[in-house]
N, C-alpha and C positions, 0 to 999 in steps of 0.2 A: 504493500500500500504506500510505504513511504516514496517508494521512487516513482509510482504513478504522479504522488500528490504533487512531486516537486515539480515532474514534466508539465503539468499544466497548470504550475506557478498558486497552486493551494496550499501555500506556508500552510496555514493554521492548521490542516490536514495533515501536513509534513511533522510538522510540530510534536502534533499529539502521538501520531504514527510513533516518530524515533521515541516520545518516551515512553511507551507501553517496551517497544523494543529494548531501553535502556534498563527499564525497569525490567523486566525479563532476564536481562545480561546480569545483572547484578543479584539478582534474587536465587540463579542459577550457580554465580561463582560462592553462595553462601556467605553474601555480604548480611552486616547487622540491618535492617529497617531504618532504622536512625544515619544509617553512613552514607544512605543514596545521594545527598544532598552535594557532594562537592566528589562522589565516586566517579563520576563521568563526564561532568559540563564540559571537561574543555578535549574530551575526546574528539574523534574521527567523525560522526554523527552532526556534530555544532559545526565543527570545522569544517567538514566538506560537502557537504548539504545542502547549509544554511547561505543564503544569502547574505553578505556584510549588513545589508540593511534591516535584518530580521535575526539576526544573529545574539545580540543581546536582550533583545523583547523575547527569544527562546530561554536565554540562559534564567530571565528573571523569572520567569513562569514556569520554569525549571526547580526554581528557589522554592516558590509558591507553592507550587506541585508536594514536594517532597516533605514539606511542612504540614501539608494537611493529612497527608500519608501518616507522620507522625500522629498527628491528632487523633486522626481515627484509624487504627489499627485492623478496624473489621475493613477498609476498603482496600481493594486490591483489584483496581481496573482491568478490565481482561483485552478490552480494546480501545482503541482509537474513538469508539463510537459512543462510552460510555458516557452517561449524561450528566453527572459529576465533572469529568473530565472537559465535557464540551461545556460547561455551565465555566470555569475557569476561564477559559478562552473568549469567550464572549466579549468582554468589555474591549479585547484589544484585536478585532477584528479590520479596522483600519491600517496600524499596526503593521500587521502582517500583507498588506496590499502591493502585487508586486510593480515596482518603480519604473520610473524611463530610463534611467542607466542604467537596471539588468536587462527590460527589454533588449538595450542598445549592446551589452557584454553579449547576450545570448544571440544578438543577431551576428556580430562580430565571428564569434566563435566557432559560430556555423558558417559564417565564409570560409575562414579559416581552413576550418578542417577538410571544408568542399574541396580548396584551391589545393590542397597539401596532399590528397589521396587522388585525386584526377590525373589521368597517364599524362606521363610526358617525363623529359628529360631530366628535370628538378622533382621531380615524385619524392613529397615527404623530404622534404629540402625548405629550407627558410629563404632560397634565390625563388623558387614559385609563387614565395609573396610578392616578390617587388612590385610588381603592376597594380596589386592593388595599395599601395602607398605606403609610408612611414608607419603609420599608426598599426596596419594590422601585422608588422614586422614586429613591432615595439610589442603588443599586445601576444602574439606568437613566444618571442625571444624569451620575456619575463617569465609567463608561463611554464615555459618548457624549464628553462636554468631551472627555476624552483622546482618545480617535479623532479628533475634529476637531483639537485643538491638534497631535498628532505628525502629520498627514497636511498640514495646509495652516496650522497657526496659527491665533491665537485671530480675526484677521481672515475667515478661512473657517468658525469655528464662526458667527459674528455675521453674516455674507452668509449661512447656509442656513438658521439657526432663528431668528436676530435672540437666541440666548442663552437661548431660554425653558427652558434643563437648565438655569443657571446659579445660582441662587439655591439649587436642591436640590442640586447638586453644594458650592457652597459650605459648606452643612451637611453633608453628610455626612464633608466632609474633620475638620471640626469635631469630629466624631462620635469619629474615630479618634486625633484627636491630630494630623492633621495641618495644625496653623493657617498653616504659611507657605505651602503649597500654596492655601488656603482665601484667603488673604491673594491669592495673583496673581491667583484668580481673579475676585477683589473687584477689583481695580485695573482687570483689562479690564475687567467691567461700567461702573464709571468713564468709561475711555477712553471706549468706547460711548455713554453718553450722552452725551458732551460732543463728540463730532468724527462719531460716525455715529448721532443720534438716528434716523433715519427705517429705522435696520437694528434696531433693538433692539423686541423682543417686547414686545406691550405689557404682559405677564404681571412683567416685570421692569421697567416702566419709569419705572417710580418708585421699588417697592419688589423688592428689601429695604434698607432704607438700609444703607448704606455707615458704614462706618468705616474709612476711607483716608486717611493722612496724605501729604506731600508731593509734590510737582508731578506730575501725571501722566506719566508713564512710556508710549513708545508699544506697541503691538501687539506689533511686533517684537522690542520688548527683556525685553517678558513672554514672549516665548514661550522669549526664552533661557533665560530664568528659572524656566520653567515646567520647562524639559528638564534642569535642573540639579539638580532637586529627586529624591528616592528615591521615588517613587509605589510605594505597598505595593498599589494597584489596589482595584478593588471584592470582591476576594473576601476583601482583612482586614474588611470591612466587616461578612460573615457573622461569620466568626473572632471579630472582638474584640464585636460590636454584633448575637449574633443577637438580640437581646429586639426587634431595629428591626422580625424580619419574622415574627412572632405574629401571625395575623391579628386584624382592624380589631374591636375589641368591636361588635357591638350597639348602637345606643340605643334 
């Protein structure tokens, strides 16, 4: 149910769905009643789910939820549908309405991946964006780095593409304000050239030059760094930088 509700953008559906699930997860690993509250908020569920815009009206009603769990002991929702459950939700059904920047991510995204799986010569290559402009390069680039860095580290983005999002990911951090993020991932390309030349794309293997001050730092300790950092994601990228995805003038 959860992943219907999100496809056709029914947070509140979504919502309730992950926590009967959550509640399920926890009640299963033989957590206490009392520990639901702060056992899962900021899992996989919130995180990858949720919309940035709906994200924290989850986690509070997440709070609220687990609170009245508490209170009454005899309730124990079986689904999504129960009316306890939906009687919560109610008040912040606005709230949960979905906005014009996910429309605009979601429309994005679906280019995106149109342009990136269609035959041709760049297939699943970040040079098939070009044509459609900066923005959904920028929007590609961030996504992907991050997927690679939180899943296996900058060592596995560099063994599957050799880095070639890396230079557009670079700028787009840029873009946003976000130089220290923009900054590690200057450093891995660094590392990269200098200890795994033969993994690095040759689209970046020269350029973009680098502006990186002191000793290289390895993989591993970028990647702490990386995860330390606030990633506002590629969807402030629409937010703050939609002028990035006006399509390409003419010459």
């Amino acid at each position: 149910m959860a992943e219907e509700a999100h496809a056709r953008g029914d947070f509140a559906s979504l919502a309730r769905a992950t926590f009967i699930r959550m509640l399920h997860t926890v009640d299963v690993a033989g957590a206490p009643r009392e520990g639901k509250r702060h056992a899962l908020v900021d899992t996989l569920p919130f995180n990858a789910m949720f919309d940035p815009e709906h994200k924290q009206t989850a986690k509070r009603l997440w709070s609220e939820f687990t609170d009245r769990l508490e209170r009454n002991p005899d309730w124990t929702p079986a689904s999504a549908d129960d009316d306890r459950l939906i009687a919560l939700f109610e008040p912040h059904t606005q709230e949960f309405q979905r906005s014009e920047v996910r429309e605009k991510v979601n429309a994005v995204a679906r280019e995106v991946e149109q342009t990136l799986l269609a035959p041709g010569p760049h297939r699943m290559h970040i040079a098939s964006l070009r044509p459609l402009g900066r923005g959904h390069c920028y929007f590609h680039a961030m996504r992907w780095v991050d997927a690679e860095v939180r899943n296996g580290g900058f060592e596995q983005l560099y063994s599957n593409t050799g880095g070639a999002e890396v230079a557009d990911a670079i700028e787009a951090h840029r873009a946003i304000g976000q130089d220290r993020i923009a900054a590690i991932i200057a450093e891995s390309l660094r590392y990269a050239r200098l200890r795994k030349p033969s993994w690095v794309h040759e689209s970046v293997a020269t350029t973009p030059a680098l502006d990186v001050d002191g000793p290289p730092r390895t993989w591993a300790d970028l990647d702490k760094a990386y995860y330390a950092e606030d990633d506002a994601g590629a969807d402030a990228l629409i937010r703050q930088r939609g002028d990035l995805f006006d399509p390409p003038r003419s010459s």
